[in-house]
PALUM-797737 format. One line per field, with one value per residue (C-alpha): residue in one letter; residue number from 1; x, y, z. Coordinates in Angstrom, 1 decimal, padded with zeros to 4 digits, always signed. Layout:
residues N
rest c(a	...)
nr c(NUM	...)
x c(X	...)
y c(Y	...)
z c(Z	...)
//
This chain:
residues 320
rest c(x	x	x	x	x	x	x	x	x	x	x	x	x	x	x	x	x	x	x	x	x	x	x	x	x	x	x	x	x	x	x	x	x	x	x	x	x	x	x	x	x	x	x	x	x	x	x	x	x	x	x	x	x	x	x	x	x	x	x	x	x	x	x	x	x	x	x	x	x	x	x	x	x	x	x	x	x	x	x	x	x	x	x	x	x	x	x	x	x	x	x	x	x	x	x	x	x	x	x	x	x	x	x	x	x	x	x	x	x	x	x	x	x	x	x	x	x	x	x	x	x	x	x	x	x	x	x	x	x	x	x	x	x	x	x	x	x	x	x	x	x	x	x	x	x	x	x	x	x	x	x	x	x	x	x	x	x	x	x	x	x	x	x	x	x	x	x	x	x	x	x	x	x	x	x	x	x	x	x	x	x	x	x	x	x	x	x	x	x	x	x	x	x	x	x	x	x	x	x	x	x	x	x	x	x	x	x	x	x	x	x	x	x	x	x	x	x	x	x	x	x	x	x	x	x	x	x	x	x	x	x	x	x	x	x	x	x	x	x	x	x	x	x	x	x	x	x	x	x	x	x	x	x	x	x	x	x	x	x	x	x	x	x	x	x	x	x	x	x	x	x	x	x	x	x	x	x	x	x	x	x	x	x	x	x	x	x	x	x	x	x	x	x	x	x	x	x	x	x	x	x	x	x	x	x	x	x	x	x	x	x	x	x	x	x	x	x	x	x	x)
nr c(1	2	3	4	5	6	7	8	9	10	11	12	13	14	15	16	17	18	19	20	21	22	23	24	25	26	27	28	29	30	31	32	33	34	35	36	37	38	39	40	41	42	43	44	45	46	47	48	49	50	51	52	53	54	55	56	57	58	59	60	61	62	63	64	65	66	67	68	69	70	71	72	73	74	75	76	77	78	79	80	81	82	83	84	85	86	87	88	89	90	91	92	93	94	95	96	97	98	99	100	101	102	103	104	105	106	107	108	109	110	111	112	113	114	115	116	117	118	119	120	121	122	123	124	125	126	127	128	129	130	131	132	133	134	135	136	137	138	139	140	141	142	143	144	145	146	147	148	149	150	151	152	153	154	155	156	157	158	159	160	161	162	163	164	165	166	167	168	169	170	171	172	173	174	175	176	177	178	179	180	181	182	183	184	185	186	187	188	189	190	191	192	193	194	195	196	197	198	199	200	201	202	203	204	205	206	207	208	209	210	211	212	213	214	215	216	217	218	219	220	221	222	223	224	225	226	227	228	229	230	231	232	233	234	235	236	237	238	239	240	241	242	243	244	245	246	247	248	249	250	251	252	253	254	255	256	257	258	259	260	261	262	263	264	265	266	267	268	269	270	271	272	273	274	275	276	277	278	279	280	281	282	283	284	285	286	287	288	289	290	291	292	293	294	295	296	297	298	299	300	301	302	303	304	305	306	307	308	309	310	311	312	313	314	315	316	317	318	319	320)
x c(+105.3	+101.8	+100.1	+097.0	+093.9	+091.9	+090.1	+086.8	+085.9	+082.3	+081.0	+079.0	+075.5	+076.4	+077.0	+073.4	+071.9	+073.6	+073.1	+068.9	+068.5	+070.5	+067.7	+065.2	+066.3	+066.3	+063.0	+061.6	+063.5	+062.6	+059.1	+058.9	+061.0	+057.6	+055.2	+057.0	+057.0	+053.0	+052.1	+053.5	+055.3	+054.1	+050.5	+051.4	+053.4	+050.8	+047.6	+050.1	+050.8	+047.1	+046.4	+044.4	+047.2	+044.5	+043.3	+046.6	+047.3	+044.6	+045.6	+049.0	+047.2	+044.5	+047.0	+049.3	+046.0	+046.1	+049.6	+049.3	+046.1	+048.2	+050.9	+048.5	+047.0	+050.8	+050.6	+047.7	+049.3	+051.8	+050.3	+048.3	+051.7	+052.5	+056.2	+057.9	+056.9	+054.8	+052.6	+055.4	+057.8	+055.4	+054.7	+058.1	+059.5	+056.7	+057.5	+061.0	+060.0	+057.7	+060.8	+063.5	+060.7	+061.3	+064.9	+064.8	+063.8	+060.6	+057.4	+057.8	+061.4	+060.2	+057.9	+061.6	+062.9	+060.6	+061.0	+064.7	+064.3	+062.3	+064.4	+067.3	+065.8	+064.4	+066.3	+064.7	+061.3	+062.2	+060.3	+057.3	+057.7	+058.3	+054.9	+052.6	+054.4	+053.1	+050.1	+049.8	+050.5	+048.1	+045.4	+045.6	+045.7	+042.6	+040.8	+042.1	+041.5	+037.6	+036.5	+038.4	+036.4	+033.1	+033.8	+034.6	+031.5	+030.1	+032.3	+031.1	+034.6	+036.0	+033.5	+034.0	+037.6	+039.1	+036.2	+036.8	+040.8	+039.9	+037.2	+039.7	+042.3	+040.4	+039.2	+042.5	+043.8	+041.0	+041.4	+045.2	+044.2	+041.5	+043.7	+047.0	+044.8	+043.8	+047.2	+049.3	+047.0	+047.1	+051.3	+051.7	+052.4	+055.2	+058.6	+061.7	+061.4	+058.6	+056.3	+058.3	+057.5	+053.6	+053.1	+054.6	+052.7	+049.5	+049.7	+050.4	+047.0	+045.4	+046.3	+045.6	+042.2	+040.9	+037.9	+038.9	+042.1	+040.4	+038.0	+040.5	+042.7	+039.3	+037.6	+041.2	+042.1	+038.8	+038.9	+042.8	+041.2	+038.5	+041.2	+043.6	+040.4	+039.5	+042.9	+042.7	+039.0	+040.9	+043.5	+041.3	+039.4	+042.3	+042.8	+039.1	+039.4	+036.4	+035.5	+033.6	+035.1	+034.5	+036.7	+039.5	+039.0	+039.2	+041.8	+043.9	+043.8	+045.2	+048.0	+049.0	+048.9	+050.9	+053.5	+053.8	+055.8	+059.5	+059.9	+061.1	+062.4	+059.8	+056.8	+058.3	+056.7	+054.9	+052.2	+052.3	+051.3	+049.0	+047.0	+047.2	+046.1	+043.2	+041.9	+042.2	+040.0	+037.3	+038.0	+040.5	+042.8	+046.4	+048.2	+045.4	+046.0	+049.6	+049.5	+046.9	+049.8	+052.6	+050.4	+049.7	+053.2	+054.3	+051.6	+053.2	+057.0	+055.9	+054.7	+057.7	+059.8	+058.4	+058.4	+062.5	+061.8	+061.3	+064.9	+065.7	+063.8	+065.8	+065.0	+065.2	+062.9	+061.9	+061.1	+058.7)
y c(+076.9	+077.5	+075.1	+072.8	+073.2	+071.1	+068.0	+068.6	+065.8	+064.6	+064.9	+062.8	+064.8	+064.6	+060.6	+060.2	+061.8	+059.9	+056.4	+057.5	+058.5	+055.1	+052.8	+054.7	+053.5	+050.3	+050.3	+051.7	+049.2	+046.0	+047.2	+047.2	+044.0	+042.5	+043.9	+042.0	+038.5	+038.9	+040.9	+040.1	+042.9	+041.7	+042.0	+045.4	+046.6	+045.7	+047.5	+050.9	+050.3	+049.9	+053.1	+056.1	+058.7	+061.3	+061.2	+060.5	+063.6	+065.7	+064.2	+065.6	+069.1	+068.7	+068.2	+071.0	+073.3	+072.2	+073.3	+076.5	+077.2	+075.7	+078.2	+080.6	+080.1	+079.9	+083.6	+084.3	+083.1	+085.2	+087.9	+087.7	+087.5	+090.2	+088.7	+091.1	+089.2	+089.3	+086.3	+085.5	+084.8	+082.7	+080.2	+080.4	+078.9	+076.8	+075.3	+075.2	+073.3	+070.5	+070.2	+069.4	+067.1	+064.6	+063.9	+064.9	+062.0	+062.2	+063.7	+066.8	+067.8	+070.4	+072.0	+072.3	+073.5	+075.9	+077.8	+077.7	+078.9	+081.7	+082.3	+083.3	+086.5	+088.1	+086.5	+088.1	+086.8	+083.3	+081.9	+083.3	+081.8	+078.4	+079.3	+079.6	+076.4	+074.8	+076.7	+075.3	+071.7	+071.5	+073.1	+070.6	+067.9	+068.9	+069.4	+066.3	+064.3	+065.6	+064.5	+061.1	+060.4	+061.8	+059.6	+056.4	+056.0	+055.6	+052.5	+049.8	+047.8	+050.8	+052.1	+049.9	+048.8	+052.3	+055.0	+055.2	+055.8	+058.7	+059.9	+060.1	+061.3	+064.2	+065.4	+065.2	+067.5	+070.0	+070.0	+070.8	+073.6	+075.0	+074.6	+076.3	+079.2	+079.1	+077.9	+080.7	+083.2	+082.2	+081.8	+085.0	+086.2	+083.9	+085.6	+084.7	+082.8	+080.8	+084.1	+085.7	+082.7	+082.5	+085.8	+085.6	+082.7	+084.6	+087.1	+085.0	+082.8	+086.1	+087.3	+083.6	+083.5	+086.4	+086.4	+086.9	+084.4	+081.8	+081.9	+082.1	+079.4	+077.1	+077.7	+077.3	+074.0	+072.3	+073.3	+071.9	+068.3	+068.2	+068.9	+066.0	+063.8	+064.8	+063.2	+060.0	+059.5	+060.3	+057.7	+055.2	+056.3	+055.4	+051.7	+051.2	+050.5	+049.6	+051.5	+054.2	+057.4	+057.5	+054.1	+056.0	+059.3	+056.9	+054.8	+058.6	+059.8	+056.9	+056.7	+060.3	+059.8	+056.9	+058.4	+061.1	+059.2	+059.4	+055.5	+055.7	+057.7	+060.0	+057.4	+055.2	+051.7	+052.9	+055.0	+051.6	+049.1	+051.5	+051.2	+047.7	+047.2	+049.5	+048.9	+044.8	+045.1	+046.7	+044.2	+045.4	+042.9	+043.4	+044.3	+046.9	+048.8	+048.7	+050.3	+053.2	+054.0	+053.7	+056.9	+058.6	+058.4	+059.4	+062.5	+063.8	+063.1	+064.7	+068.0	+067.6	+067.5	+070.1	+072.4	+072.5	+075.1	+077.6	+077.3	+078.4	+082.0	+084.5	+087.4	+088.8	+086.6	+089.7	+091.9	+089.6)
z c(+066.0	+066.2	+068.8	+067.6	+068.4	+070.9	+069.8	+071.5	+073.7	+073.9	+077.7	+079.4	+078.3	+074.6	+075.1	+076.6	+073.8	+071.2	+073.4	+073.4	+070.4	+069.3	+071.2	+069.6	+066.3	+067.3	+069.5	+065.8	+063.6	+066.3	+066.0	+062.2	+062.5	+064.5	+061.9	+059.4	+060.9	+062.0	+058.1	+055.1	+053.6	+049.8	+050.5	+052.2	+049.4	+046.9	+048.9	+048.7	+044.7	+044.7	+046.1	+044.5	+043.2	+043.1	+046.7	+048.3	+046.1	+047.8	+050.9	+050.9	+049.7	+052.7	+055.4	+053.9	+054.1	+057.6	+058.8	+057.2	+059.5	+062.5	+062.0	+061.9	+065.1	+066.5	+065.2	+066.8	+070.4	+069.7	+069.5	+072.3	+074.9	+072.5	+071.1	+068.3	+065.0	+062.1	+060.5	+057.6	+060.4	+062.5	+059.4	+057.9	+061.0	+062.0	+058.8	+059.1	+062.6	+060.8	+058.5	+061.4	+063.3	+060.0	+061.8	+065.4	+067.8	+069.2	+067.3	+069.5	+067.7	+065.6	+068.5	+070.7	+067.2	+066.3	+070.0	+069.4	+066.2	+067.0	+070.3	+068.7	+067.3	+070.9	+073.8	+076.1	+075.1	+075.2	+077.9	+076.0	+072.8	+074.2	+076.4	+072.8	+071.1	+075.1	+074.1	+070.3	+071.7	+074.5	+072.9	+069.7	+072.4	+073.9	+070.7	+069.4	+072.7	+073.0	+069.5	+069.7	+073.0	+071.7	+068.3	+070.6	+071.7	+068.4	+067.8	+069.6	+069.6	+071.3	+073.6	+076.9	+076.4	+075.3	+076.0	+079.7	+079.2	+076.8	+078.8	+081.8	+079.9	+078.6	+082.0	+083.0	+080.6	+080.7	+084.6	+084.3	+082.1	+084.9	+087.7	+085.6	+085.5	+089.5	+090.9	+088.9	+090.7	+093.9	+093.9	+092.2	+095.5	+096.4	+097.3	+095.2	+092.1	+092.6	+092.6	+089.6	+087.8	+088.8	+088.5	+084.7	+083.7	+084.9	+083.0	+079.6	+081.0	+081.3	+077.8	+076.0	+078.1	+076.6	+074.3	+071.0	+072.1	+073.1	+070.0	+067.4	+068.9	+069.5	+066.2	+064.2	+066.2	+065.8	+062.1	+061.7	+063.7	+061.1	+058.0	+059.8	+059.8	+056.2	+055.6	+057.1	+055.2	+051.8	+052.4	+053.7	+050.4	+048.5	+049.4	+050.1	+053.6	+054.5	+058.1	+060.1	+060.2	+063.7	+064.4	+061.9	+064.3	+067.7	+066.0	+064.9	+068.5	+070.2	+067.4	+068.0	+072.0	+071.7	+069.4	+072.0	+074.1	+072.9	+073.0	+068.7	+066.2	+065.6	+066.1	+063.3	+064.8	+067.5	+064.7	+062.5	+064.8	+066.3	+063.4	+062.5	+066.6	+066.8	+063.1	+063.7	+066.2	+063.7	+061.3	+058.8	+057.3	+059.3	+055.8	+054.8	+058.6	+057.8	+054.5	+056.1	+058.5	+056.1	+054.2	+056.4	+057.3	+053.4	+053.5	+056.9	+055.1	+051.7	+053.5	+055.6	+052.9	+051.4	+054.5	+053.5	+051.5	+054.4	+055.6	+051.9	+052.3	+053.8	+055.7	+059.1	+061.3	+063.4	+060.8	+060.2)
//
């Protein structure tokens, strides 16, 4: 009589995940909760149905434009550390990536996705393909933190309550980059695994410092920051929202910093109030800030969604 098989029991680890990802649903749906009781979700609903078809239309085409030059420069990383694949399978699985990050906690899933993704196909390079999605992240971050601080200063409700945090925060970042590049050299000569590690990440710096590197990823950045931006001014073009694009480029930044940290599900709350924070203090009426970050939320979903289609095309990832 055959014997039957083990029910497989969850351990500890797998119970942690489920309990986190569990209070980030209800940090997210507590939040929303709040934005409810202060705005009233009619007045909300009726500043979306007002909405311009047509430019949240070319928003949705705009940001899409923007991933596709994103993935791109993913490519471009990659070649630099020289990893084994061509550009079609750099975007179809950054795509496949923006697609998961629609259902994995945190709005840093699909990055961890993507390197999995990608990981399966060359073991033995995965270190370096979770190095250019680190590269990919930090160098948006710095992009993204250098124009929000250089656009705060314009704003005159920002500039001495939330310029000096950006300012700081900036430096910070750029001197972590600096010192990255110094401190990997000087521990390359460290015994055991400490100076396997140094001396490996040196080299990668090395290779992503280069010239033609370092324009590519800067000028391909700078230009996806300026398509992101061209979004928010076409959705606060659709409900008439009546502010500076420098307060919606101040406002952007903070909103994407703050739904870095993996407090929701996926920023859901976190990106909402954001907005109806940082655009109340402008002057926007609480139910017009809410509807901006409801869109902006339905033009990431849509390409989202739409980014589904990748895990459709089949192929051999490596073959590129």
């Amino acid at each position: 009589m055959p014997m039957p098989e083990p029910v497989p029991v969850p351990t500890n680890a797998n119970r942690f995940k489920g309990l986190k990802l569990l209070l980030k649903v209800l940090v997210s749906l507590l939040l929303l909760g709040l934005l409810s009781r202060v705005i009233d979700p009619r007045q909300t609903l009726q500043v979306i149905k007002q909405a311009d078809l047509g430019l949240l239309a070319m928003a949705v085409g705009v940001f899409l434009a923007g991933q596709v030059l994103n993935a791109v420069k993913w490519a471009w990383l990659g070649r630099a550390l020289k990893l084994p694949f061509g550009m079609w399978t750099y975007l179809r699985v950054y795509f496949m990536g923006l697609f998961l990050t629609l259902f994995l906690p945190g709005s840093v899933g699909g990055d961890a996705g993507r390197a999995v993704l990608l990981g399966r196909e060359a073991r033995e390079e995965g270190w370096a393909i979770a190095y250019t999605v680190l590269a990919d992240r930090y160098s948006g971050l710095m992009f993204l933190l250098v124009l929000s601080s250089l656009a705060c200063v314009q704003v005159e409700a920002y500039r001495w309550v939330l310029g000096p945090w950006l300012w700081g925060l900036t430096v910070l970042v750029a001197v972590a980059w600096l010192v990255l590049g110094v401190m990997s050299g000087w521990f390359s000569g460290a015994p055991g695994r400490l100076g396997s590690a140094a001396r490996q990440v040196h080299q990668w710096e090395e290779r992503l410092r280069g010239r033609t590197s370092l324009a590519r990823v800067g000028v391909s950045t700078l230009v996806v920051q300026c398509l992101n931006w061209s979004v928010l001014l076409l959705l606060a073009a659709a409900i008439e929202l009546n502010v500076s694009a420098s307060g919606l480029l101040t406002a952007y930044g903070l909103v994407t910093l703050a739904s870095l940290i993996p407090l929701s599900l996926n920023g859901l709350g976190i990106r909402e109030g954001g907005y109806v924070l940082l655009l109340g203090l402008l002057g926007v009426d609480g139910s017009q800030a809410l509807g901006f970050g409801v869109l902006w939320f339905a033009v990431f979903t849509s390409v989202g969604l739409l980014s589904g289609l990748a895990w459709w095309v089949k192929g051999d990832l490596k073959a590129g």
